[in-house]
C-alpha positions in Angstrom: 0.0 0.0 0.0 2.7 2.4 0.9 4.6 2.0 -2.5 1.3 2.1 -4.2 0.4 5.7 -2.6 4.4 7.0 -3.4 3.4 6.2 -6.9 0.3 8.1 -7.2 1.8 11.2 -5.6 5.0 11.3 -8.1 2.1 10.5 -10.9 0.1 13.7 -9.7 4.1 15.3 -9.4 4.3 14.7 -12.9 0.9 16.1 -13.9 2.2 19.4 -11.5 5.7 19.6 -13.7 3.8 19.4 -17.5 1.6 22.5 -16.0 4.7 24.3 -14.7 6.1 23.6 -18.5 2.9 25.3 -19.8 2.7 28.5 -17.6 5.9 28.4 -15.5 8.7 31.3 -15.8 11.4 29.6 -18.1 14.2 31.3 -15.6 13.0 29.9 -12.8 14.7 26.6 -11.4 11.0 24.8 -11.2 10.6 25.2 -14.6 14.2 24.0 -15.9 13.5 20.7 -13.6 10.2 20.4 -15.3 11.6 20.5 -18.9 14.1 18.1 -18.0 12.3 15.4 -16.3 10.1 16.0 -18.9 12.2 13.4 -21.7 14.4 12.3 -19.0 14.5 8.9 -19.5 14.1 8.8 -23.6 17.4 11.2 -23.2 19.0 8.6 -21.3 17.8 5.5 -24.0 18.7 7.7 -26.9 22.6 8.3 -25.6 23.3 5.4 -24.3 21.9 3.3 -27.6 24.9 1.4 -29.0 27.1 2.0 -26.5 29.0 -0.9 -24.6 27.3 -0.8 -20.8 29.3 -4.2 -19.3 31.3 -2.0 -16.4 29.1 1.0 -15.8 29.1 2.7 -12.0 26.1 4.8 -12.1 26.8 8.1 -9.7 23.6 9.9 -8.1 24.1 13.2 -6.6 21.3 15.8 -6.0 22.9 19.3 -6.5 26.1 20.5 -7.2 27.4 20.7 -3.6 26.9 16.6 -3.4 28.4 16.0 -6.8 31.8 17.3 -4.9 31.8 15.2 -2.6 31.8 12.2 -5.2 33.8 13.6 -7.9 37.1 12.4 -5.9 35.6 8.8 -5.7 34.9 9.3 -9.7 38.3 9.6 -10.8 40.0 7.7 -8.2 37.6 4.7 -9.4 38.7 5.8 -13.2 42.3 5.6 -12.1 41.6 1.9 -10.9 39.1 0.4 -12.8 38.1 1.0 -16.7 35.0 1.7 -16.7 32.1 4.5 -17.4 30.5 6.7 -15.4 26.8 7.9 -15.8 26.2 10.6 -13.1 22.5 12.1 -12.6 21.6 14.9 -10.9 18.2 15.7 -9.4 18.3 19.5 -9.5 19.4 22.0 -12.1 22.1 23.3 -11.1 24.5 20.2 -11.4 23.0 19.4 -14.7 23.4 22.7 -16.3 26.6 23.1 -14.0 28.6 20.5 -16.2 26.8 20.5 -19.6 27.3 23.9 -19.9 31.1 23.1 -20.5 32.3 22.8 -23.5 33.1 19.0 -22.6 32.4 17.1 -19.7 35.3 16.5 -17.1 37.1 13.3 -18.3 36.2 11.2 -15.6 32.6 11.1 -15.9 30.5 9.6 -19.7 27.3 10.6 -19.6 25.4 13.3 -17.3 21.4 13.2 -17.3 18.6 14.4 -15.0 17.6 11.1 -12.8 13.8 10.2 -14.0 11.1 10.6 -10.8 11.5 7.6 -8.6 8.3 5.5 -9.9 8.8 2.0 -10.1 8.3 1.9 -13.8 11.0 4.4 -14.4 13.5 2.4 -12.1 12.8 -0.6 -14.1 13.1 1.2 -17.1 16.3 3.2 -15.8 18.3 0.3 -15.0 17.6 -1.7 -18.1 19.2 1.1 -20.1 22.2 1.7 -18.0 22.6 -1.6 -16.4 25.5 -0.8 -14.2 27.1 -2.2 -11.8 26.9 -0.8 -9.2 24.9 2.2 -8.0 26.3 5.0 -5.4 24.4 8.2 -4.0 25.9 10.7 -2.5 24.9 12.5 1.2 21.1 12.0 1.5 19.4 9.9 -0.9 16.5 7.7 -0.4 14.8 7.2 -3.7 12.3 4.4 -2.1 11.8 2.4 -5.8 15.5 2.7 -7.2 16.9 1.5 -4.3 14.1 -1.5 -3.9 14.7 -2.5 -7.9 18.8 -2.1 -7.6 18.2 -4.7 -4.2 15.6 -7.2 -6.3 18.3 -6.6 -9.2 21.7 -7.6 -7.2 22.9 -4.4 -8.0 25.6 -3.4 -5.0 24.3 0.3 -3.6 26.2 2.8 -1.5 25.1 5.7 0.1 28.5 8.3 0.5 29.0 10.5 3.4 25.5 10.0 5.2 24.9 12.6 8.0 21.8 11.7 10.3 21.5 14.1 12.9 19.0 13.5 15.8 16.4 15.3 14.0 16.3 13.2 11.3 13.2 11.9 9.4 14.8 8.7 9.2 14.3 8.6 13.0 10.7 9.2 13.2 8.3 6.8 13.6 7.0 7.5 9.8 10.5 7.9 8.8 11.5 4.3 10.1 8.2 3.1 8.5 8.2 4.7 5.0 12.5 4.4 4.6 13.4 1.2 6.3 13.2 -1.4 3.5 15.0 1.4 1.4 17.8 1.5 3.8 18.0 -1.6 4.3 18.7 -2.3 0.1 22.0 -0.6 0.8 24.9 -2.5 0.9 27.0 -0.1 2.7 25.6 3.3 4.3 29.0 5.2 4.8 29.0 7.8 7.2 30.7 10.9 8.4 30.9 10.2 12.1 30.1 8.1 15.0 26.9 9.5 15.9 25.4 9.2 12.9 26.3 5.8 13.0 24.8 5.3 16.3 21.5 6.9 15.1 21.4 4.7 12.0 22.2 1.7 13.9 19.5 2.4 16.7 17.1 1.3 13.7 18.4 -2.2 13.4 21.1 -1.5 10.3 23.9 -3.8 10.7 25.6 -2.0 7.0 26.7 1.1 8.6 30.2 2.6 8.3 32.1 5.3 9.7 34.1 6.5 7.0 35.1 10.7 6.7 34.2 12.7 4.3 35.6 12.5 0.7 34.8 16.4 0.3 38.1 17.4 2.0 39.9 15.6 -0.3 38.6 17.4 -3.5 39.0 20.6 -2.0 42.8 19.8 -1.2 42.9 19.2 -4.7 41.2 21.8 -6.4 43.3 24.5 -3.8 46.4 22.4 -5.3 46.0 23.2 -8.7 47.0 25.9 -10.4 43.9 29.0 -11.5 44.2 32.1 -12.9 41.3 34.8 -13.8 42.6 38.3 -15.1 39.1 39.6 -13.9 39.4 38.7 -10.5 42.9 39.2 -9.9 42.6 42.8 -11.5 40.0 43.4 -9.0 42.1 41.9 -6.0 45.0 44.1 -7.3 44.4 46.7 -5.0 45.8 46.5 -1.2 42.2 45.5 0.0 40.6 42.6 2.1 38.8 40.6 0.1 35.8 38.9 1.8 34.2 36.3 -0.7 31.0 35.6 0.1 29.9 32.2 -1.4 26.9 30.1 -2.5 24.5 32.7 -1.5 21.3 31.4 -1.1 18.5 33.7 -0.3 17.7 37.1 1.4 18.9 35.9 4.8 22.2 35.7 3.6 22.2 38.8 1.1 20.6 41.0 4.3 24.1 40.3 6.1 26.7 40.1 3.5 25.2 43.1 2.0 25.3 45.0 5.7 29.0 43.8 5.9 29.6 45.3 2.9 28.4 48.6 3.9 29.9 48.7 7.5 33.2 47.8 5.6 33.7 50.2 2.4 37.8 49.0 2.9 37.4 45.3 2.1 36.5 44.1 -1.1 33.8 41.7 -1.8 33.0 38.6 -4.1 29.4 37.8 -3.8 28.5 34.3 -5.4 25.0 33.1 -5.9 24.2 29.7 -5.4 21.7 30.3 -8.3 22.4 32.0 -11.5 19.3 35.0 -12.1 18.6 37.2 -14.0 17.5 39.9 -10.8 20.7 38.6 -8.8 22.5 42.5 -9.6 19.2 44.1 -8.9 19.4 42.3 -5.4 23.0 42.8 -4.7 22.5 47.2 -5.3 19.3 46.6 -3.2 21.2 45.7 -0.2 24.2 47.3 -0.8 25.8 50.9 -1.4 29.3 50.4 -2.9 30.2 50.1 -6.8 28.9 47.2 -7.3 29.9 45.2 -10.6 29.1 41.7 -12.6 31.9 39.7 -13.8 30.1 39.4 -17.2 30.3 43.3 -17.6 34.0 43.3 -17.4 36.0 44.4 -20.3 39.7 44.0 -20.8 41.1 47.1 -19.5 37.8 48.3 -17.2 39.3 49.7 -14.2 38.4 48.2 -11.4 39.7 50.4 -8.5 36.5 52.1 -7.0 35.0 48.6 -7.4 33.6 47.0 -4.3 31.7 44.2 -5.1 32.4 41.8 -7.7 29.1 39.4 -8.6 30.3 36.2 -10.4 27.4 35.1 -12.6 28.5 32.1 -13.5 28.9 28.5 -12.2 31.2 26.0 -11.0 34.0 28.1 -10.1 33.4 28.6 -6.3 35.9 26.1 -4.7 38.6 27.7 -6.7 37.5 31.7 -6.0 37.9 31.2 -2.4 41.9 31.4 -2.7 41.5 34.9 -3.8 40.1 35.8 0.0 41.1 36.5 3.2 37.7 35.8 5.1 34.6 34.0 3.7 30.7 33.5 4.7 28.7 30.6 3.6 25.7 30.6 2.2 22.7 28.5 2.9 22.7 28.3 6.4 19.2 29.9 7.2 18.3 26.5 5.6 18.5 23.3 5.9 21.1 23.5 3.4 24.4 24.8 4.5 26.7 24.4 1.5 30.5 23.5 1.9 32.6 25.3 4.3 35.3 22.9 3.9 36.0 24.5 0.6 37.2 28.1 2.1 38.9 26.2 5.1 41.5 24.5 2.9 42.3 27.8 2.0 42.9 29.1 5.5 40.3 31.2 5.4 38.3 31.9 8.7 34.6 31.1 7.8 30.9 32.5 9.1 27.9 30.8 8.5 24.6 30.9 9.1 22.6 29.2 12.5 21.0 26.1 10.8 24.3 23.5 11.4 22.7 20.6 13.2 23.4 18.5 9.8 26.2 19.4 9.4 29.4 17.8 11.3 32.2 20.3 10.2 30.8 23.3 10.9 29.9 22.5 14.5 33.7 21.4 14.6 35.6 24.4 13.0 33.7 26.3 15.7 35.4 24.0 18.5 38.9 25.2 16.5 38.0 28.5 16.8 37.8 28.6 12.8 34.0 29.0 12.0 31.3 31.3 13.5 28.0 30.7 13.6 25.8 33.6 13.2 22.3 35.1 13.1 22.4 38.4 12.7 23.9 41.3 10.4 25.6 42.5 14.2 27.3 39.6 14.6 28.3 39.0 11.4 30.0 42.6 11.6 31.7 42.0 15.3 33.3 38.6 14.1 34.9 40.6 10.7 36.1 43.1 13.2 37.9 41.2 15.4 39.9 39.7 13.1 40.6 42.4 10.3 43.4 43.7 11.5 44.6 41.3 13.6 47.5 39.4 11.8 48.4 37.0 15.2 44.8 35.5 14.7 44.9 35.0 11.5 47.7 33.4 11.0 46.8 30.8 14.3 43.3 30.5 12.3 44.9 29.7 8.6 47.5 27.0 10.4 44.6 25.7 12.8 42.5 25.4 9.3 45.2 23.9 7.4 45.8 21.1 9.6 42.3 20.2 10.4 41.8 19.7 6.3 45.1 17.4 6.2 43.7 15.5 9.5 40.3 14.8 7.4 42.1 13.8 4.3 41.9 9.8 3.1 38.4 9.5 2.6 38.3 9.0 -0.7 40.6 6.2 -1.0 39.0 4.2 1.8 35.8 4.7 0.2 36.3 3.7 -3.1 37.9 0.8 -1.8 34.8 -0.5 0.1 33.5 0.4 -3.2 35.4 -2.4 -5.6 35.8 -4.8 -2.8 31.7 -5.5 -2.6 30.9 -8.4 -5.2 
């Protein structure tokens, strides 16, 4: 009965997205998940047609954030196994994130949007890609995937797994409606003991405390080598730089934008999470200094009365944060705090938003003296102050961060060992 009723509400989902297509704003992220669900899995038949699918590894994440914590397992599974990778994304942004390139990274085949989770679409999904074996990334459930990939043989992983003590997986419904799901996983790796303990208070004996994979692909990514004469010609000048990444909504933009304001000597990068067409409109809103899009830039612009520099365009955040000297995080208003790890491997001291109690690293870089939570534009302002100009802490802070990232690193290998051992 249960799977029966999950049915009928993705059926009535799917009736909600082909409206959305009709009448929908076509710049609004509803609307570009509704076009692409919308020949999601005839995309899939059509690319893969002809192709040789005897060693695929099929790669869920839902956003872009969860794709980096995969992408080292990707290509340290390329390096060991021949193989191809199909990765699907459930949200826009990683889709559009990666095909918007003009090639895909070389570690990864095929990208698509992953079809709604009915049982006729998981069928249909793994008959086309027939892989191997299947591995999601964070916090994914998909009920009818994960029951055909079990009826199938198909090994399954979940990667990085953080269940906090609020957790739906921990309420009564959640045990009832996710349990067989859970269950069809051959290994749930997680980030720490507790969330071990929590998963294991439900009667899973496939629980395994592993670390997080995401440290080591932003000790990569801060090892190589980037360049961009836009943002280094707005750096140029003796200035701060604060980057302000993966902003997510007005919570966020009402204190970066204050910070901005109360500091007119530091330089800022703002970074959407979401490319819009209104993002400049909101960034002047909230702010008073020269304010600037990367797209506008021309070769030669100068760039000195610039404060704020608005990137508007993807994929580039984990590599912008070595330009700065502080950083916020976006996202932390919501449920979805996005990576602080990648401005910590930087030695950057990093604020975020109050929402953490998913999260295991913020709560721990605020231990190290590292990370600050915050709430409000005030505090935001008094923890920027503090530290500005004092050169003692911020040198304790970029060695404390620096060696926290190296403590965390391994992850990846260890995981993607568990991942080739499982027959």
């Amino acid at each position: 009965m249960t799977g029966l009723l999950y049915d009928i509400a993705l059926r009535l989902l799917q009736a909600l997205l082909a409206l959305v297509r009709l009448v929908g704003n076509k710049d609004k992220k509803l609307h570009k998940f509704a076009t692409g669900q919308k020949h999601a899995m005839r995309t899939i038949e059509d690319a893969l047609r002809g192709e040789d699918r005897d060693n695929v590894f099929w790669f869920h994440a839902a956003s872009l954030g969860e794709y980096n914590v995969i992408r080292p397992i990707i290509q340290r599974l390329k390096e060991r196994r021949s193989c191809r990778v199909v990765l699907t994304f459930f949200s826009p942004t990683g889709v559009e994130a990666l095909t918007s390139r003009e090639k895909l990274p070389p570690c990864i085949d095929h990208v698509f949007y992953l079809p709604l989770d009915t049982r006729r679409n998981a069928r249909r999904f793994l008959r086309v890609v027939r892989p191997q074996k299947a591995i999601f990334a964070v916090s994914e459930y998909w009920v009818n995937y994960l029951g055909e990939l079990k009826r199938q043989g198909i090994p399954a992983f979940l990667v990085s797994g953080c269940i906090g003590d609020d957790s739906i997986l921990l309420k009564w419904y959640g045990r009832w409606f996710y349990g067989k799901a859970l269950r069809s996983y051959h290994a749930m790796m997680v980030l720490d003991d507790h969330s071990k303990s929590n998963l294991e208070s439900l009667g899973l004996n496939n629980v395994v405390k592993m670390g997080d994979p995401l440290f080591d692909t932003a000790i990569s990514v801060a090892a190589t080598k980037y360049h961009d004469e836009k943002i280094e010609r707005f750096c140029a000048a003796q200035h701060p730089v604060f980057i302000a990444g993966s902003i997510h909504d007005r919570n966020d933009l009402r204190l970066v934008g204050s910070l901005a304001n109360r500091h007119r000597d530091v330089k800022f990068i703002f970074v959407p999470h979401e490319i819009r067409a209104n993002n400049m409109e909101l960034v002047k809103e909230h702010t008073e200094g020269k304010a600037v899009a990367y797209s506008e830039i021309a070769d030669g612009d100068d760039l000195s009365d610039v404060q704020i520099l608005v990137i508007d365009f993807l994929g580039a955040l984990s590599r912008i944060y070595r330009f700065g000297h502080f950083a916020y995080v976006g996202g932390g208003f919501t449920p979805y705090l996005h990576s602080v790890i990648e401005a910590t491997v930087y030695g950057l001291p990093v604020a975020f938003g109050p929402n953490i109690k998913r999260k295991v690293t913020p709560r721990q870089l605020q231990v190290l003296g590292i990370g600050r939570m915050v709430r409000t534009e005030d505090e935001l302002d008094n923890w920027l102050s503090s530290l500005k100009n004092d050169g003692q802490a911020l040198q304790t802070i970029r060695q404390k961060a620096r060696e926290y990232t190296q403590q965390n690193s391994g992850a990846t290998e260890k995981v993607t060992e568990l991942i080739l051992s499982e027959k």
